[in-house]
C-alpha positions as CSV (number, residue, x, y, z in Angstrom):
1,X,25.6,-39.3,-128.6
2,X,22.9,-42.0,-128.6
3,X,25.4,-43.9,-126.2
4,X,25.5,-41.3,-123.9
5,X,21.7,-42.0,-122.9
6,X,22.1,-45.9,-122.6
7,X,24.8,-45.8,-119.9
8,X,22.5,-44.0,-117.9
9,X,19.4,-45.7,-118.6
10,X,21.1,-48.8,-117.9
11,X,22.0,-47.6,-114.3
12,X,18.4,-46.8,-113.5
13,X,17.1,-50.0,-114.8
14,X,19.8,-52.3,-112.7
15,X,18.8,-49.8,-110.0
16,X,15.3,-50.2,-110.3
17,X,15.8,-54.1,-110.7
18,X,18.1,-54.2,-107.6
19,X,15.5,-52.7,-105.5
20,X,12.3,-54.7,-106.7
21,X,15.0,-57.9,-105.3
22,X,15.5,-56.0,-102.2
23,X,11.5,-55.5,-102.1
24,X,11.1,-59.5,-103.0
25,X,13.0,-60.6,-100.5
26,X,12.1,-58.7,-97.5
27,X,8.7,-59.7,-97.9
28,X,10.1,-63.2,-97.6
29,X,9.4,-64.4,-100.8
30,X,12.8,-65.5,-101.6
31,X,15.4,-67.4,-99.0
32,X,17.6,-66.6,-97.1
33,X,18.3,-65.0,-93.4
34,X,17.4,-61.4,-92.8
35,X,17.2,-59.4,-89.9
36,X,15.0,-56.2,-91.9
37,X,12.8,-59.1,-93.2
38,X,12.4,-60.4,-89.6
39,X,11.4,-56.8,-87.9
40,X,8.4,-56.8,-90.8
41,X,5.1,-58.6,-90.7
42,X,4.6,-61.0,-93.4
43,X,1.4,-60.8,-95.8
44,X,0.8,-63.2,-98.8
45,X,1.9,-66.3,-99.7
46,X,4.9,-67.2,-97.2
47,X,6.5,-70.4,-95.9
48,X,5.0,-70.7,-92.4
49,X,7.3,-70.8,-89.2
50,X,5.5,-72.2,-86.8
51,X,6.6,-76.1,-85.9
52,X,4.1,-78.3,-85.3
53,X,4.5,-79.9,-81.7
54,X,5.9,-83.8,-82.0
55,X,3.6,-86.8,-81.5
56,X,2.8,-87.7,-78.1
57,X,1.1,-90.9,-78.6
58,X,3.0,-93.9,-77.6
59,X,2.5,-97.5,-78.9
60,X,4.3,-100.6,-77.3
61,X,3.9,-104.1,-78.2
62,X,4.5,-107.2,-75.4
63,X,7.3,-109.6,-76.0
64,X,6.1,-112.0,-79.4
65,X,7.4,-115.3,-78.7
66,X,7.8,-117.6,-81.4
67,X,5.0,-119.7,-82.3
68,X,3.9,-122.8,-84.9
69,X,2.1,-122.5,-88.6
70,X,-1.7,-122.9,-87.4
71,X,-1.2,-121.3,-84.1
72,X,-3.9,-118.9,-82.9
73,X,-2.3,-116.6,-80.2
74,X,-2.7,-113.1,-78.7
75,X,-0.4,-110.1,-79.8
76,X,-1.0,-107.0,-77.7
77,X,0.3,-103.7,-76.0
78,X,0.0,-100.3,-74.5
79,X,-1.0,-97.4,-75.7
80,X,-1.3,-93.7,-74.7
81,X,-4.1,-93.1,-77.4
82,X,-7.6,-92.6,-75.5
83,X,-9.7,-95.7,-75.5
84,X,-11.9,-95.9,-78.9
85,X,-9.1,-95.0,-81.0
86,X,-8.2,-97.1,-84.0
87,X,-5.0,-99.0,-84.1
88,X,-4.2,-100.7,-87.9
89,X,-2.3,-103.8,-87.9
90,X,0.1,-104.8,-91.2
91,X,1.5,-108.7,-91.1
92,X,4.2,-108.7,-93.9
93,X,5.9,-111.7,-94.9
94,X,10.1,-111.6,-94.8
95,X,11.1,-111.1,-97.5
96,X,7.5,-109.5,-99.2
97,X,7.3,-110.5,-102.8
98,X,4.3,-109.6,-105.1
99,X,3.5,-113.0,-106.0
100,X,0.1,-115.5,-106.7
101,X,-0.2,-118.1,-103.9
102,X,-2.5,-121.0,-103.6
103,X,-6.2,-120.7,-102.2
104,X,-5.9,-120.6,-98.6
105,X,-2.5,-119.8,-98.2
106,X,-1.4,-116.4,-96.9
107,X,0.1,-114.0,-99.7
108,X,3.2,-112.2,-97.5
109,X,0.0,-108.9,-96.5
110,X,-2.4,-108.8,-94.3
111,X,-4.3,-105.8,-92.3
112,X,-6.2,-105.8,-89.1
113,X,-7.9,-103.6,-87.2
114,X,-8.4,-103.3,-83.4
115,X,-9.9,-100.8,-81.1
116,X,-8.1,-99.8,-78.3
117,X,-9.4,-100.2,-74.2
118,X,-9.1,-99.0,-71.2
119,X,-6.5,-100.0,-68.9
120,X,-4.9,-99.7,-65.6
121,X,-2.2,-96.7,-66.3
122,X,-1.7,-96.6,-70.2
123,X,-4.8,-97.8,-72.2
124,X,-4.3,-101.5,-74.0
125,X,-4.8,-102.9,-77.1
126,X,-4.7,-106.4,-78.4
127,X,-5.1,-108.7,-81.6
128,X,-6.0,-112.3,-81.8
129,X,-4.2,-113.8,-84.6
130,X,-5.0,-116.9,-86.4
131,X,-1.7,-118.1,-88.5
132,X,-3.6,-121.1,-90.5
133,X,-2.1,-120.9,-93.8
134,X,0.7,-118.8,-93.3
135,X,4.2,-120.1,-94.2
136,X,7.6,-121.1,-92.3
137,X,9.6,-117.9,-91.3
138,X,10.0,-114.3,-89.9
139,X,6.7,-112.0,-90.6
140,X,6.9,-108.0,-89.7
141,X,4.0,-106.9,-87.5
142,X,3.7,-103.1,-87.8
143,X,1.3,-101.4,-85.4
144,X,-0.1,-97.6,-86.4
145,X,-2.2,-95.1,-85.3
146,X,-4.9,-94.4,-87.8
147,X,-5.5,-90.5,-87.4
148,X,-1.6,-90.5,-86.4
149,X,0.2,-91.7,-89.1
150,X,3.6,-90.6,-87.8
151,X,3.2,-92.6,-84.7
152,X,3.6,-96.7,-85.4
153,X,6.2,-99.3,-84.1
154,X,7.5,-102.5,-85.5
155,X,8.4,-106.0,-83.9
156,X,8.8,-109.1,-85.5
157,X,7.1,-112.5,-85.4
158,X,8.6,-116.0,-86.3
159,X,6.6,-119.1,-87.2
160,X,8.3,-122.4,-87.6
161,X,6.8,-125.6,-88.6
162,X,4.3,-127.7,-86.3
């Protein structure tokens, strides 16, 4: 007798459970595609679906020749920031290794700054770069917008002995 109440009960609860699910995932709180869900506006805490346009900002860098320990030389490029924007420049030794290094000698990381101008078509940007104390071998130079972090480009720089 007492078994002939549980059967039932237990269809109303998987029921009950089955449509609290349906209920879940139509308001998009669980994956998945769904055409109902779709047809529904969405209140509460769900994913967003709008994609965020891609980065339009451009950054070049001119032809680095290579160039002598203690050289002081120009590295520059184009840029379709607007002028007053802030480019940040990273010099990384090949390969970078965490290590101590005498006074005066460069470590394998360095950062720059530079400000970028006005120029005929796309705006420029340039950085003078002194390479006293550095040490024989290839160095990458990585070039990044600072309120676009997504948009950066890399070249590479070789320095051989004077």
């Amino acid at each position: 007798m007492l078994t002939d109440k549980i059967i039932p009960i237990a269809l109303v609860g998987l029921i009950l459970c089955g449509i609290l699910l349906l209920g879940i995932y139509w308001a998009g709180h669980l994956s998945g595609a769904s055409s109902i869900k779709d047809n529904f506006p969405q209140t509460g805490s769900v994913r967003p679906s709008a994609t965020l346009p891609p980065d339009t900002v451009i950054i070049t860098i001119n032809r680095i020749l290579d160039y002598s320990i203690g050289d002081h030389f120009t590295i520059s490029g184009t840029t379709t920031l607007p002028p007053g924007n802030l480019l940040d420049i990273a010099v990384t030794k090949e390969p970078y290794h965490f290590t101590k290094c005498e006074p005066g000698t460069f470590c394998g990381f360095k950062t720059y700054s530079t400000i970028v101008s006005s120029g005929q078509g796309n705006n420029t940007w340039s950085l003078d770069l002194n390479t006293s104390g550095f040490t024989e071998g290839g160095y990458d130079i990585w070039v990044v917008a600072r309120y676009s972090p997504n948009t950066s480009i890399h070249a590479g720089l070789n320095l051989k002995k004077s």
